[in-house]
N, C-alpha and C positions, 0 to 999 in steps of 0.2 A: 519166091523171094520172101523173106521174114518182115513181118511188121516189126518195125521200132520204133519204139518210144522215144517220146523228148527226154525221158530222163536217162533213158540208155547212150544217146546222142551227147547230152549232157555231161557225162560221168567220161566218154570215151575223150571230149573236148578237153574236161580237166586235166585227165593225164597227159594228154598232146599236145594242148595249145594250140590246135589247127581247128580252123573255118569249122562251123555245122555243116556245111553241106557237102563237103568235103566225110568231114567222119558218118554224114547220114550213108553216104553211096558205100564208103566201109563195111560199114555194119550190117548194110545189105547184101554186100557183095561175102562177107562172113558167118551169115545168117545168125546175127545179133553177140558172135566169138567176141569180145572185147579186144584178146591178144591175139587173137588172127588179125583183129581190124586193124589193131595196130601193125604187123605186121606187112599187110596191104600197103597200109599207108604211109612205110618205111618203101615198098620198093615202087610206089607212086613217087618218090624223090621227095615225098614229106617229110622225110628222115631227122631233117634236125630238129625240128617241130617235136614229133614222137619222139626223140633221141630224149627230151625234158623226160620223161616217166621212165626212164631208165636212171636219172642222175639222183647221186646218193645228198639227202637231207639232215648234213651235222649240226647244223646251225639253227640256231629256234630260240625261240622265248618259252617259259612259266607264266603264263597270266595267271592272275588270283583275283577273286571277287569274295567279296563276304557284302552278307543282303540280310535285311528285317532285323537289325539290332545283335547281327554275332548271330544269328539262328541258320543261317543256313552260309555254307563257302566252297566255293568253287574252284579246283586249279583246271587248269587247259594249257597241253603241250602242245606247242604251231610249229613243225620244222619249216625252216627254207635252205637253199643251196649254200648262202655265202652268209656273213658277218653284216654284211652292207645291206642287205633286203633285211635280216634278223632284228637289225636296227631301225629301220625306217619307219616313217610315223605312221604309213599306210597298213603295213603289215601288223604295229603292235593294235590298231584300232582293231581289225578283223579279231585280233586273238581274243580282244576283251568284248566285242560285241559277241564271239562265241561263247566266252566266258555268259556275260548276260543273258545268252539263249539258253545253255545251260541249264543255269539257276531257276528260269521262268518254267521251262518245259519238261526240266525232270530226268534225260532219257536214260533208258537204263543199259545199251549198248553201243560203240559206237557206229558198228555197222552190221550190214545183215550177215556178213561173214562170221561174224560174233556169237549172233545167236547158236545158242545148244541146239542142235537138230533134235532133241528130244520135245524140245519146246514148241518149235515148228510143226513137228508132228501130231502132237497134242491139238494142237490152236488151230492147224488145217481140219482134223478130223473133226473137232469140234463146229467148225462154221460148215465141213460137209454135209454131216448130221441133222444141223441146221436146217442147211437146205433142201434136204430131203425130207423132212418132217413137215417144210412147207410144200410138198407133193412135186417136187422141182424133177424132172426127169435124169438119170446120171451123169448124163453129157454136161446139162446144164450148172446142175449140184457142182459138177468140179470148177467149172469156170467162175461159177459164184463164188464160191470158197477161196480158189487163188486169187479172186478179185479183192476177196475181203483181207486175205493173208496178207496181201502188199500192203492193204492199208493200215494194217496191225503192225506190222515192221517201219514203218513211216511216223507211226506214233512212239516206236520206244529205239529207235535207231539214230543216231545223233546224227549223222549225212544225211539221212532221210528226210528226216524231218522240216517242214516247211519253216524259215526263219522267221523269225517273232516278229522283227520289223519289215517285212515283206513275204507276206505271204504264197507268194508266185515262183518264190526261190527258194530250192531247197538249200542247207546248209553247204550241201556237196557243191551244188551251182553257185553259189556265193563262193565259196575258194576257187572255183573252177573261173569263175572272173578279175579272181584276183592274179592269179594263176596268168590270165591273157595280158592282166594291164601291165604286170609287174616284169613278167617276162621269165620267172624260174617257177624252176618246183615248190610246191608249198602243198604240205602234210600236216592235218589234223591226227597227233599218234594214237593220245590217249588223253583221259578228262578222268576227273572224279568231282563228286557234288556230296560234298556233308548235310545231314541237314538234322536238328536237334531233335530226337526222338523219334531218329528213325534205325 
């Protein structure tokens, strides 16, 4: 059986909208497959729960921030399902607290899917290296490395990333709540961050 993480449980919850312990036995039973779990939990009769990560996301805000005097500015695209969540007051807050993480945090991808695998591969070999240098055996070396790898992706992956105003929740888990309370789909597409000499 595959160990899963909370953030893997997490992430499978945003797109479904169903229970954690429901998508924990998923992911289990998929050995950590995201779209097998989903899958699973389509013919477990969770189907309209998961049926949400299939539904297409036309409707959305531009949030915009501009921070420290005009120096640095922020857009962040939020889709949701309909006009009616797009509008609502709960939704435009999320868009602009992400807006504000953003601006605070920097990141320079939105997701891990993002990253160049050149870059990956770089930053792995590098923290293997590492580990080896510190007399670490190879088994171990790699485990350290991927250890360190995720935490490198969590620094410059905007989902990743732990939210500014809550530390315990990543930005992914934060939509992935909003996600539960609101009852649709809701997608973070894309973001850019200006910022003056850079």
């Amino acid at each position: 059986m595959a160990n899963i993480s909370a953030k893997e449980i997490a992430e499978l919850r945003a797109k479904t909208g169903i229970g954690m312990m429901d998508c924990k036995k998923a992911l289990e039973e998929a050995n950590g497959d995201q779209e097998k779990a989903i899958e699973i939990l389509k013919k477990k009769g969770l189907a309209k729960a998961a049926k949400r990560a299939e539904r297409e996301t036309k409707n959305g805000i531009v949030e915009s921030y501009i921070h420290a005097d005009g120096k640095i500015g922020v857009l962040v695209e939020l889709l949701a399902e309909t006009d009616f969540v797009a509008r609502n007051d709960e939704f435009k807050t999320l868009a602009h607290e992400i807006a504000l993480h953003v601006t605070a945090m920097n990141p320079q991808y939105l997701s891990k899917e993002d990253v160049p695998a050149e870059i990956l591969n770089k930053e792995k070999a590098a923290f293997l290296d590492q580990a080896k240098a510190e007399g670490k055996p190879e088994n171990i070396a790699e485990k350290i490395a991927e250890g360190k790898l995720e935490k490198y992706l969590s620094e410059i992956c905007l989902l990743e990333q732990p939210f500014i105003k809550d530390q315990d929740v990543t930005i992914s888990e934060l939509i992935g709540q909003k996600v539960a309370k609101i009852g649709e789909k809701i997608v973070l597409s894309r973001f850019c961050r200006f910022q003056i000499g850079e």
